[in-house]
C-alpha positions, 0 to 999 in steps of 0.5 A: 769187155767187162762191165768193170773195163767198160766202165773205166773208159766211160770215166777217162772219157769224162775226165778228159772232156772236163780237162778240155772245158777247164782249158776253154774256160781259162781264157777270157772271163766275161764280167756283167757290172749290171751297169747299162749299155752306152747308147748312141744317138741316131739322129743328131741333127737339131730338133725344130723349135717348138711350136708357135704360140697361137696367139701368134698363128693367122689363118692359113686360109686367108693366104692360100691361092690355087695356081695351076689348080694347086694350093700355094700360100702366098704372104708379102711383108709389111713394108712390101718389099719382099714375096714369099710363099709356102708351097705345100710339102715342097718348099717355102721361099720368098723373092723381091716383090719388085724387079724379082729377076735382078736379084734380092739386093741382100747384104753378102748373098752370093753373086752367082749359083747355078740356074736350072741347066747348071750355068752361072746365074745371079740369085733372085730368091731364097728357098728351103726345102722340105730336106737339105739346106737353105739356099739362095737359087735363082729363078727363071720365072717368079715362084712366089708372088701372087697379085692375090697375096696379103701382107704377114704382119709382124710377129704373125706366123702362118703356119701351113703344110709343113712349113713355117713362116713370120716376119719381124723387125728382124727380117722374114724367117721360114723353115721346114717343119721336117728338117728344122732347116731354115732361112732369116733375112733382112736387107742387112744379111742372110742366116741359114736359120729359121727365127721363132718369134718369141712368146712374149712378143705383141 
């Protein structure tokens, strides 16, 4: 083949190749606007509440007791009627400080939930968790009183292992520093919310 001939099928080949990627890129045309990406939350749960004044925090110290050689933060309200504890990383909840077993006697809680074998059982106590939600359960034996226990004054939060809890006019509130979830309740009704105590109070 002459240099001449073998240089002519080098130019149809060229030719051909570029009428084949004139045709690819006839189709959709990629446009940058330089504009950001949207982004999207992962995570759209409600953050917890920002941390409590320290004029508002006691000693964690002066409410721990060792059950079963195990710390436990154990507080009762001012007025005596409620128990509560923090069990380190595992949950805080609180219990009639008397007649624990009959119930809580709260306005609007539940008549029945499951007990620890799934039969229907009548709730004694209100519980969070370090995950899920806050709930009523009930107890098969007092988890949160301790004879040793001192009374949170109000507006006080004792704050401890991943938890949070205060008493107020309001009623007693914990939660889990893990999930924001928590708990405020009173004689008068239950919310499934933890309420700060504000900056401002005494």
């Amino acid at each position: 083949m002459s240099p001449l001939a073998h240089n002519r099928i080098r130019l149809l080949f060229a030719s051909a190749a570029l009428a084949i990627a004139a045709v690819g890129c006839s189709g959709e045309q990629i446009v940058n606007t330089d504009e950001p990406r949207p982004t999207t939350q992962a995570n759209t749960s409600t953050p917890p509440p920002a941390a409590p004044s320290a004029a508002h925090l006691v000693n964690a110290f002066d409410y721990v007791a060792h059950p079963h050689g195990a710390a436990v933060y154990y507080f009762t309200t001012p007025s005596g009627r409620w128990a509560c504890a923090i069990v380190p990383r595992v949950k805080a909840g609180c219990q009639s400080a008397t007649g624990w077993a009959s119930g809580m006697g709260i306005s609007g809680a539940p008549t029945s939930v499951p007990d620890a074998s799934g039969q229907d059982a009548t709730p004694n106590a209100v519980v969070v968790e370090r995950q899920g939600d806050a709930r009523f359960v009930a107890l098969e034996e007092a988890e949160f009183a301790a004879d040793t226990a001192k009374t949170l004054d109000f507006n006080r939060v004792l704050n401890a292992a991943g938890f949070r809890c205060n008493v107020q006019e309001s009623g007693v509130s914990c939660m889990s520093e893990a999930s924001g979830n928590g708990f405020t309740f009173s004689a008068q009704g239950f919310a499934p919310h933890y309420t700060e105590v504000p900056p401002t109070a005494p």
